[in-house]
MDAnalysis code that builds the backbone (N, CA, C; Angstrom):
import MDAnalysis as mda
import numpy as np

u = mda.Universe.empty(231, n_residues=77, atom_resindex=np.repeat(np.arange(77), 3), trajectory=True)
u.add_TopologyAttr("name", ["N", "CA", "C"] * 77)
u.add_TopologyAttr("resid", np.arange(1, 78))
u.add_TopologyAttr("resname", ["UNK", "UNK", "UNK", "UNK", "UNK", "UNK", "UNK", "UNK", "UNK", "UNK", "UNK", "UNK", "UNK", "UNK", "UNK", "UNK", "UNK", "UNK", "UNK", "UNK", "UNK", "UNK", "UNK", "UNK", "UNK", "UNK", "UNK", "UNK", "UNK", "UNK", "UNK", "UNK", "UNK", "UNK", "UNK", "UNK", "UNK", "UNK", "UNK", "UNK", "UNK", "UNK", "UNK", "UNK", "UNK", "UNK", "UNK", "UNK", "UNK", "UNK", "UNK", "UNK", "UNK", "UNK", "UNK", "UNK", "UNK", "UNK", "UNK", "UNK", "UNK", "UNK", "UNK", "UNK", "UNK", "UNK", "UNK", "UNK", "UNK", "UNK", "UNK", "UNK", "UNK", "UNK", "UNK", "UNK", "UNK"])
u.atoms.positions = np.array([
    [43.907, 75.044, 106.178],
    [43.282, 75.067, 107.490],
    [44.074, 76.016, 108.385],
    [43.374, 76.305, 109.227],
    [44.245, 78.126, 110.097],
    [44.290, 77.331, 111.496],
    [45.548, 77.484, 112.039],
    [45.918, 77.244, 112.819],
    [45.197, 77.570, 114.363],
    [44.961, 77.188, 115.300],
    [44.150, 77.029, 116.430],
    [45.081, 77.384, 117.753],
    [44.596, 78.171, 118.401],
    [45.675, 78.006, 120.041],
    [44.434, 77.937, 121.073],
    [44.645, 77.195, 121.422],
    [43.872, 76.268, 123.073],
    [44.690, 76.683, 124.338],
    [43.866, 77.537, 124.747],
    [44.529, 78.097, 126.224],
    [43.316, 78.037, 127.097],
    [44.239, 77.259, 128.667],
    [43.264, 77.112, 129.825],
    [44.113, 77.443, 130.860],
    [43.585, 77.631, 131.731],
    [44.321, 78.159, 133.323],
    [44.408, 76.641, 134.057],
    [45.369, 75.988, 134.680],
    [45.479, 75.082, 135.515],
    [46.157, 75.522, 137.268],
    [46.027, 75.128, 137.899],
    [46.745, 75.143, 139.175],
    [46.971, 74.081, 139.568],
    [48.373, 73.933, 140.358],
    [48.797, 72.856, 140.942],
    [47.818, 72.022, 141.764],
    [47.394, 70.879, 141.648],
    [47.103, 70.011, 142.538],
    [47.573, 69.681, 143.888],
    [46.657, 69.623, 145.000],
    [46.916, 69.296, 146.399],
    [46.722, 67.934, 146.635],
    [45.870, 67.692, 146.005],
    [45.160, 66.237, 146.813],
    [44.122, 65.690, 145.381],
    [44.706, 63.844, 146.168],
    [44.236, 63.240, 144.665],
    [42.371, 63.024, 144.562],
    [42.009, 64.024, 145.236],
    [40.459, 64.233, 145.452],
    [39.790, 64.928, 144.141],
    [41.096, 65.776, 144.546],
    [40.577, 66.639, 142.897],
    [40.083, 65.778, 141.759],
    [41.042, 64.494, 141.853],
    [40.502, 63.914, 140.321],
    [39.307, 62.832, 140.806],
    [38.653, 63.253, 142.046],
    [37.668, 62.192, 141.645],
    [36.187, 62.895, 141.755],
    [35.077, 62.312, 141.705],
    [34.008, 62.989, 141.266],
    [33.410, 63.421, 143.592],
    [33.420, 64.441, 143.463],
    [33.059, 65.118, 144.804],
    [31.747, 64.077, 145.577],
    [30.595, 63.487, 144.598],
    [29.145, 63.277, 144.801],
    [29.432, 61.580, 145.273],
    [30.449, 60.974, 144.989],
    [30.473, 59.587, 144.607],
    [31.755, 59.290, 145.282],
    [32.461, 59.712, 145.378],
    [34.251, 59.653, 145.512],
    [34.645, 58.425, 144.729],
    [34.381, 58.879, 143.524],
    [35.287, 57.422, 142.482],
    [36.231, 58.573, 141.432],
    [36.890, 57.653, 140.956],
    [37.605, 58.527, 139.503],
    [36.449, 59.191, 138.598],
    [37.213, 60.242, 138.498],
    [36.323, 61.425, 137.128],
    [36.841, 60.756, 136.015],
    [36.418, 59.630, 135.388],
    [36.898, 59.250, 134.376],
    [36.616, 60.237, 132.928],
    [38.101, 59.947, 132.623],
    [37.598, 61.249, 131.221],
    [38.630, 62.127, 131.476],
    [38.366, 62.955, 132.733],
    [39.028, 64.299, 133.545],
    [40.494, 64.262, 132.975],
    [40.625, 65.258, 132.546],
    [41.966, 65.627, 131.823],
    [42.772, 66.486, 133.117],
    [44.240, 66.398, 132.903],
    [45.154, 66.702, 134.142],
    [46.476, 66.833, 133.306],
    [47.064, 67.533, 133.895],
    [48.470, 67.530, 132.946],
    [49.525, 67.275, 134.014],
    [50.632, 66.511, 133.183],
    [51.538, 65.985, 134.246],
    [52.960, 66.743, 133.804],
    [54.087, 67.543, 134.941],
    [54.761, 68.191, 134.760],
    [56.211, 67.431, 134.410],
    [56.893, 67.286, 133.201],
    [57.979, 66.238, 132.787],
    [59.023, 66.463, 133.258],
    [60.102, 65.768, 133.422],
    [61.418, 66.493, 134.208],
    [62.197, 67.177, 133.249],
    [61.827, 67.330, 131.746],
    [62.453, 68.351, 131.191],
    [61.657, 69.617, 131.355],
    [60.575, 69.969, 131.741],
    [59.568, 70.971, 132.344],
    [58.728, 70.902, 131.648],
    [58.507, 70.252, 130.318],
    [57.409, 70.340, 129.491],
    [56.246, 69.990, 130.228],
    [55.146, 69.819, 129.703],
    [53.559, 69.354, 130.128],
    [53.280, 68.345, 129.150],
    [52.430, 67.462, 129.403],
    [51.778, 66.100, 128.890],
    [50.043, 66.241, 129.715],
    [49.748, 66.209, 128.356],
    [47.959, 66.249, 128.799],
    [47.702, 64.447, 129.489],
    [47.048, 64.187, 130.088],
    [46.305, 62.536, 130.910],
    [44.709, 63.472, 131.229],
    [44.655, 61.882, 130.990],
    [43.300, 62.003, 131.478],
    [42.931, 60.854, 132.285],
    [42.020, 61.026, 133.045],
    [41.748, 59.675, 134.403],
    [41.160, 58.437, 133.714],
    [41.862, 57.417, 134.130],
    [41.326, 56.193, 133.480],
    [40.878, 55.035, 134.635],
    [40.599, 53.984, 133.930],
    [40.021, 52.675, 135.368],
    [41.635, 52.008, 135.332],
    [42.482, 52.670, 134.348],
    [44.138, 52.032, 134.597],
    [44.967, 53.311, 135.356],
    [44.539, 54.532, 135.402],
    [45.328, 55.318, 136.102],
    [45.548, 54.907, 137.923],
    [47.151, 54.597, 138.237],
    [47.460, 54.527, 139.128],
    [47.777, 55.773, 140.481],
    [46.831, 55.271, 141.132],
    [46.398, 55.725, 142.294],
    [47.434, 56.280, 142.954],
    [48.360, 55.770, 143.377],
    [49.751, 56.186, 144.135],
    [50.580, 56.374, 143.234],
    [50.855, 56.507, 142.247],
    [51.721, 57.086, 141.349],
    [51.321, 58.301, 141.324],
    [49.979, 58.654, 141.136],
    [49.202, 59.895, 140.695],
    [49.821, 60.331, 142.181],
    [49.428, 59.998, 143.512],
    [49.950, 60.685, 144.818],
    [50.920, 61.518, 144.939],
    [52.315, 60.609, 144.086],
    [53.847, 60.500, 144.410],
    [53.688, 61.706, 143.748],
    [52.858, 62.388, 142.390],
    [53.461, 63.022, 141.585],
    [53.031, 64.495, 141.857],
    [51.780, 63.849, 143.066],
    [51.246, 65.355, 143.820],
    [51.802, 65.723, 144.980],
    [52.759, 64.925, 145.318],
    [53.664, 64.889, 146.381],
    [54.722, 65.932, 146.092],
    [55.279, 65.486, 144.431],
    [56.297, 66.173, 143.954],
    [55.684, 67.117, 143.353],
    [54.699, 68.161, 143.221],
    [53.763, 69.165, 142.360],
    [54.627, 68.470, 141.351],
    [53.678, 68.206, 140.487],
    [54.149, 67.502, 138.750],
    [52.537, 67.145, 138.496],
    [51.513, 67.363, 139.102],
    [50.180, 67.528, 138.628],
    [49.405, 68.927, 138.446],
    [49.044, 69.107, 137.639],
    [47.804, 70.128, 137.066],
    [46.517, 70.433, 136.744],
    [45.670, 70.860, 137.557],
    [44.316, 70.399, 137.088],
    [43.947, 71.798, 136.538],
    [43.224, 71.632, 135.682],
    [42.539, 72.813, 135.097],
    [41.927, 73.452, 135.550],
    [41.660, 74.729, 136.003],
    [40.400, 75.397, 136.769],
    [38.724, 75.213, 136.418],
    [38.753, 74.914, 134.645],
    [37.320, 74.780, 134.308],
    [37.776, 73.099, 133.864],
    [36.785, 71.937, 134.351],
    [36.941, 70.864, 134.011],
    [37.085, 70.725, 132.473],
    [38.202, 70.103, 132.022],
    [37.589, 69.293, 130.742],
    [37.715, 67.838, 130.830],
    [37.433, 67.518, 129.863],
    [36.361, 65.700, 129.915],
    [36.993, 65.559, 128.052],
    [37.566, 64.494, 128.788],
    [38.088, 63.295, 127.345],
    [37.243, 62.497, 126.976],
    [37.093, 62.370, 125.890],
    [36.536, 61.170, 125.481],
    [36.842, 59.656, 125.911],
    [36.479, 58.654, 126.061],
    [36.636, 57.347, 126.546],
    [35.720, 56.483, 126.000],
    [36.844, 55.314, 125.914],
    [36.080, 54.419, 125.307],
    [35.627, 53.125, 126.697],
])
């Protein structure tokens, strides 16, 4: 099998609006976001009915959130 590279453009997050749906103002459940680690790496998330609200804030407080420029959408169960 041949190896694959997945590249997307993200920009820092301002506001925890971004992750919710514009039409409704609830969570984009699904909505994938990447969170910035304190060794600098990245970790893909995606929005859940368990993703915390003010944690997510604190971490846009500290830029350590990423949203993708073109949405992508996780699967969920």
């Amino acid at each position: 099998m041949e190896n694959l590279t997945i590249q997307t453009k993200a920009q820092l997050a301002t506001s925890i609006k971004e992750l919710m749906d514009p039409m409704t103002g609830k969570r984009r459940l699904g909505m994938v976001y990447f969170q910035r680690l304190e060794d600098g790496g990245l970790i893909a998330r995606s929005v859940s009915l368990e993703t915390d609200p003010d944690s997510v804030k604190q971490m846009i407080r500290n830029q350590k959130i990423y949203i993708p420029t073109k949405t992508i959408i996780a699967e969920t169960k």
